[in-house]
C-alpha positions as CSV (number, residue, x, y, z in Angstrom):
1,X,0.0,0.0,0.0
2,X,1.3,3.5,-0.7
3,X,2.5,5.3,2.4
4,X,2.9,9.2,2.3
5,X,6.1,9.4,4.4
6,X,5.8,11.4,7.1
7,X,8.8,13.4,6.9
8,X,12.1,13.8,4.3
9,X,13.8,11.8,5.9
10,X,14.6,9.4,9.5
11,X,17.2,8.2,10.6
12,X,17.4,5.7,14.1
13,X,20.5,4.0,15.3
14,X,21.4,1.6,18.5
15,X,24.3,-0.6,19.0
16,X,22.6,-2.3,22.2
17,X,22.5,-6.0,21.0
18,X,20.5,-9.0,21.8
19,X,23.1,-11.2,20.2
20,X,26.0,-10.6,18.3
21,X,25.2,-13.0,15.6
22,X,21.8,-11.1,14.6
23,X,21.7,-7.6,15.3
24,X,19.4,-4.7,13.7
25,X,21.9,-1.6,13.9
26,X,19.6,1.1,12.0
27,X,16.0,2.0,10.5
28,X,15.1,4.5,8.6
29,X,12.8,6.4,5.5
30,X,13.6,9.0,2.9
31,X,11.7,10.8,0.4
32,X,14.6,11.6,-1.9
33,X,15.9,14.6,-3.8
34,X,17.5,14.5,-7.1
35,X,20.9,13.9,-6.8
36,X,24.0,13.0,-9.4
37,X,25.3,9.5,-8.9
38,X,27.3,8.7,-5.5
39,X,29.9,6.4,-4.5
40,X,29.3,4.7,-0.9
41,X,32.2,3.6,1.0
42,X,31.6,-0.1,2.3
43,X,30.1,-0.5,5.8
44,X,30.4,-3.4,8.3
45,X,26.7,-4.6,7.9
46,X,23.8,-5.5,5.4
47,X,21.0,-3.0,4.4
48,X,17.9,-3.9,3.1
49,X,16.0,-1.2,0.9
50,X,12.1,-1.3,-0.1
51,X,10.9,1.2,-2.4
52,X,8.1,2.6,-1.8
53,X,7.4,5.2,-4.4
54,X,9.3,6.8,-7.0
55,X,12.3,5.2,-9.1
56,X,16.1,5.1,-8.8
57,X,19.1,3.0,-9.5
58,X,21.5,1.3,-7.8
59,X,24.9,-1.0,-8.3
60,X,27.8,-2.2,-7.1
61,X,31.2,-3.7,-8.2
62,X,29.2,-7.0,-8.7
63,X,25.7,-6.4,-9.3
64,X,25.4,-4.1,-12.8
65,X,23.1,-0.6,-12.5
66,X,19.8,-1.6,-11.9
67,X,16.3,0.8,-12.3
68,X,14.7,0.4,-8.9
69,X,11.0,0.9,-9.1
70,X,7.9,1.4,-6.4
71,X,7.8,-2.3,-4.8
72,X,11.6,-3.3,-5.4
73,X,13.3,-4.6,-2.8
74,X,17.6,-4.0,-3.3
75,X,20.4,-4.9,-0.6
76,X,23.8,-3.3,0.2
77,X,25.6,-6.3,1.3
78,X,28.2,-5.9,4.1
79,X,31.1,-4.4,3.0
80,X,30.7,-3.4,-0.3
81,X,31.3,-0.5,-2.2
82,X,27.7,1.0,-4.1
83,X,26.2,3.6,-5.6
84,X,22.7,4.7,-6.2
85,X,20.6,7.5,-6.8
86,X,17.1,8.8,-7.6
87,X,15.6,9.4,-11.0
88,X,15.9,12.7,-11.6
89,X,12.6,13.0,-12.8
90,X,10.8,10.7,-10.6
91,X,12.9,10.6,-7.6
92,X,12.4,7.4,-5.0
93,X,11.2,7.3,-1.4
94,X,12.4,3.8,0.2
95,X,12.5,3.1,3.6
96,X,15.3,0.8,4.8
97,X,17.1,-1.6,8.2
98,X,20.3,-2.1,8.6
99,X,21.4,-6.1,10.0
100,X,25.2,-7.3,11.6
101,X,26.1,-10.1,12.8
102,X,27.1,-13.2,11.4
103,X,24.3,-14.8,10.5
104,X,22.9,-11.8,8.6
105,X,24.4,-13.9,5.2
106,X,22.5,-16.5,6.6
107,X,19.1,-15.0,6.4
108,X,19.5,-13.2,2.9
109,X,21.6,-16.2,1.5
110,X,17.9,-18.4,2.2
111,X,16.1,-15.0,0.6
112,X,18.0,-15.3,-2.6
113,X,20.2,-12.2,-1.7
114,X,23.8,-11.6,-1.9
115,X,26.4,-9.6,-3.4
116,X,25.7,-10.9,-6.8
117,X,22.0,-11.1,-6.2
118,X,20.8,-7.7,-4.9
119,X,17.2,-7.0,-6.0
120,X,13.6,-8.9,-5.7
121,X,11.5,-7.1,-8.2
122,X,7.7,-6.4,-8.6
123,X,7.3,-7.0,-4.7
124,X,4.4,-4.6,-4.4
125,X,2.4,-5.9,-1.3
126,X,0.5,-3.4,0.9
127,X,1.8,-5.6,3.9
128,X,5.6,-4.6,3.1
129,X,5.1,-1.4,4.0
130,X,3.4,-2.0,7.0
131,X,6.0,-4.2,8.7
132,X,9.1,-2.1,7.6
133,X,6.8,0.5,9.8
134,X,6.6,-2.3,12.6
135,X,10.4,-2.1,13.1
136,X,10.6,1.4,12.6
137,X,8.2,1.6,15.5
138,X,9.6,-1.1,17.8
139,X,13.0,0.2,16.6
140,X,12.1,3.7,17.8
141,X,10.5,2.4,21.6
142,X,13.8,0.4,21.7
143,X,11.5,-2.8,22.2
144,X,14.7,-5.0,20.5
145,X,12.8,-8.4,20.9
146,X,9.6,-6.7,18.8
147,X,12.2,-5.2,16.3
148,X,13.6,-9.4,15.9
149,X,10.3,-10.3,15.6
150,X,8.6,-7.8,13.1
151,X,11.9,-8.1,11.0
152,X,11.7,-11.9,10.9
153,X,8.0,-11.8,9.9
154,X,9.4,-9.4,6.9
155,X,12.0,-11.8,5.8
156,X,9.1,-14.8,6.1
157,X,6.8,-12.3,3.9
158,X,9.9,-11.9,1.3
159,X,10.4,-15.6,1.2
160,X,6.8,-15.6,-0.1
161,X,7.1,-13.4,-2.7
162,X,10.2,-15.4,-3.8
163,X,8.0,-19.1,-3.9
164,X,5.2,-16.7,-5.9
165,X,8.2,-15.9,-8.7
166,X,10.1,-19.3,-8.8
167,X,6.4,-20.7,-9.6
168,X,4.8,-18.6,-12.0
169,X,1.4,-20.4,-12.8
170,X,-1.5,-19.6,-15.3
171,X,-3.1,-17.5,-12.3
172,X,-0.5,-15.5,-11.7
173,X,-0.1,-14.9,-15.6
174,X,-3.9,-13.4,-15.8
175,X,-3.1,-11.7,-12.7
176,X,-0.2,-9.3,-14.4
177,X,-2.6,-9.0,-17.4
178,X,-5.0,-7.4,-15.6
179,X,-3.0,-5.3,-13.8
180,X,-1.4,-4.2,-16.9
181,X,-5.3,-3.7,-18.2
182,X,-5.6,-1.5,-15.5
183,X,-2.7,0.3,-15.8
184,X,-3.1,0.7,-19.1
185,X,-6.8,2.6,-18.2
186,X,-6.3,4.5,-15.7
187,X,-7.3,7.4,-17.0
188,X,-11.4,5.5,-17.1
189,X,-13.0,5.9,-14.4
190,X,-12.6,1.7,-14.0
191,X,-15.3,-0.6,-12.0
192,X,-14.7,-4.3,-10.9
193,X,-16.9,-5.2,-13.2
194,X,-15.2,-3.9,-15.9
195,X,-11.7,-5.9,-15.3
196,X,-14.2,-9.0,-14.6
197,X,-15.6,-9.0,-18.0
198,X,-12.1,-8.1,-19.7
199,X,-10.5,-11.0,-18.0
200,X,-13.5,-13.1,-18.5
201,X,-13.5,-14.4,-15.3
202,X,-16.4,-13.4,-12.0
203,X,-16.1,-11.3,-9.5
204,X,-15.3,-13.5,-7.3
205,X,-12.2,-15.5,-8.3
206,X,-10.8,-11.6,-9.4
207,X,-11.2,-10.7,-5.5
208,X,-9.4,-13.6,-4.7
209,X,-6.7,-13.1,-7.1
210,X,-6.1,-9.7,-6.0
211,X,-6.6,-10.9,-2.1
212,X,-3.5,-13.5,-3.0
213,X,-1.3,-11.8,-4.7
214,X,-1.8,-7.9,-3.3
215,X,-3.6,-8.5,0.1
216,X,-6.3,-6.3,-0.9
217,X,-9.3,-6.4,-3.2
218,X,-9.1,-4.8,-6.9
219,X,-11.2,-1.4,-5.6
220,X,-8.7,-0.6,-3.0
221,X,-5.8,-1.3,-5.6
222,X,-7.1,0.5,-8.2
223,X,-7.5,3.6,-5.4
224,X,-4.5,2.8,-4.5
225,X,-2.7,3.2,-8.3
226,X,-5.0,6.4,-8.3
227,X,-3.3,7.8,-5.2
228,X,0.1,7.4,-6.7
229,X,-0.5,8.3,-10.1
230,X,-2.3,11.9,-8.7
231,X,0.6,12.4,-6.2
232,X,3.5,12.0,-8.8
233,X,1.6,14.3,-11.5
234,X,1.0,17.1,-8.7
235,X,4.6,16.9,-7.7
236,X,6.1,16.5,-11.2
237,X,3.3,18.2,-13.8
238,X,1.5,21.6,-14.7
239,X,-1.5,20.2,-15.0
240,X,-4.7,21.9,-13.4
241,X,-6.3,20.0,-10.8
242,X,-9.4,19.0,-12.5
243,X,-6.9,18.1,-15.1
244,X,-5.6,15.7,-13.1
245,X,-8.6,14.2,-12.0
246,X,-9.3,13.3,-15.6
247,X,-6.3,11.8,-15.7
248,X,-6.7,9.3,-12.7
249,X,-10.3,8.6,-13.8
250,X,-12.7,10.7,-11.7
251,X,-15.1,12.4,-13.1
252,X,-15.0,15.5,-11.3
253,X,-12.2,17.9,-9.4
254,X,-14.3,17.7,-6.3
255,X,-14.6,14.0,-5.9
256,X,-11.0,13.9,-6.5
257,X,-10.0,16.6,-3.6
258,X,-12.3,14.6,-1.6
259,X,-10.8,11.5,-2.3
260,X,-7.1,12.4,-2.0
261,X,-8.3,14.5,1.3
262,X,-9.3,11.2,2.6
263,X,-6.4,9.6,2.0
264,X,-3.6,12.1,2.5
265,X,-5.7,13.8,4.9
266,X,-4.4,16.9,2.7
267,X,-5.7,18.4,-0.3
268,X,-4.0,18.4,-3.5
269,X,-3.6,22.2,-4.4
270,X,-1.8,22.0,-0.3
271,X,-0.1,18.6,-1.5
272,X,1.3,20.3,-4.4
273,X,2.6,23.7,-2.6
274,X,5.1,21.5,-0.8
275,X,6.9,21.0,-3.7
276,X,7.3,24.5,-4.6
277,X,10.3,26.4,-4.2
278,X,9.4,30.1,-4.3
């Protein structure tokens, strides 16, 4: 689920340990700037990155440059030199947690993630973002065996989405056909039963496809695309507001402010002003 961040940027750190072998050293979120492309000394521990909106890129010595989109995952393994950096046009917002210890590998070796291995793609999942804010949370209260816990049930949520992509099946297949339908018609003002009779299947099994593979039903998603889509063309575009209505499929500026009020609990022409530098 898209998160507004609540601020440019967080940063927590704590070197109290409940074991040496495991330890979470640092949490944090960012809503990026754009920026040239930076070279990052190594550091002593692992860093796992989930973006959340926005696009970048990121590489290292032994993992080529790689565009990093909303629902990426990418790691810094432990002592490595990187670099990465926002689009300039579209610049990122990821939130991230920093692991030590020995058995860090471990874990990210069984997740499919090393130094040669650095990104799980196409990892959009409302939950993510939710328990990346669990450990930011328990992080922030200091509540160490809650951070352990929350960032375990993250790697178990990750493993997941890695047994989803090893096993593409025909379900999954329609799945990313109608999400690219969707995409593709945004601009409509799309109803459920509009996807259900383009993928020629009920209402239904579509629920439960979105339910399995997104955690939430097609309506919410399709607000949820809205959201983003509205957000990025109020920080990036000239467009008018009712302009931009149009373009996320309402059918009137008023339902829109009302809707992105809801969400945001901001209105747009306020949303937008942020981004102006006078």
């Amino acid at each position: 689920m898209y998160s507004s961040l609540a601020k440019e940027i967080s940063i927590l750190t704590n070197n109290d340990k409940l074991s040496s072998e495991f330890h979470i050293c640092e949490v944090g979120y960012e809503k990026c700037r754009s920026t040239k492309p930076t070279e990052y000394a190594p550091i002593n521990y692992w860093v796992l990155h989930y973006c959340v909106a926005g696009e970048g890129f990121f590489s290292t010595p032994f993992f080529p440059e790689r565009k990093i989109t909303a629902g990426d995952f990418f790691i810094i393994p432990s002592n490595c030199k990187n670099v990465y950096y926002p689009n300039r046009d579209n610049p990122w917002q990821y939130r991230w947690v920093g692991f030590s210890g020995d058995l860090a590998a471990d874990y990210f070796s069984k997740l499919k993630l090393d130094k040669h291995n650095c990104v799980i793609g196409n990892a959009f999942d409302h939950r993510i973002d939710v328990l990346f804010q669990d450990i930011y949370d328990e992080f922030k209260r200091d509540n160490l065996f809650r951070t352990i816990a929350s960032s375990f049930n993250l790697f178990d949520t990750i493993d997941q989405i890695n047994l989803k992509t090893n096993h593409l099946s025909q379900s999954e297949n329609l799945f990313k056909t109608i999400l690219n339908y969707i995409d593709d018609n945004m601009s409509e003002n799309l109803s459920v039963n509009q996807i259900s009779k383009f993928s020629n299947i009920d209402r239904t099994y579509l629920y439960k496809l979105f339910q399995s593979y997104k955690g939430i039903g097609p309506s919410e998603y399709i607000q949820e695309l809205k959201l983003q889509k509205a957000c990025s063309l109020l920080r990036k575009s000239s467009l008018s507001i009712t302009e931009i209505a149009y373009e996320t499929g309402f059918s009137s500026s008023s339902y829109f402010s009302k809707f992105f009020n809801a969400k945001l609990g901001i209105s747009p022409s306020n949303y937008r002003k942020q981004f102006i530098i006078n």
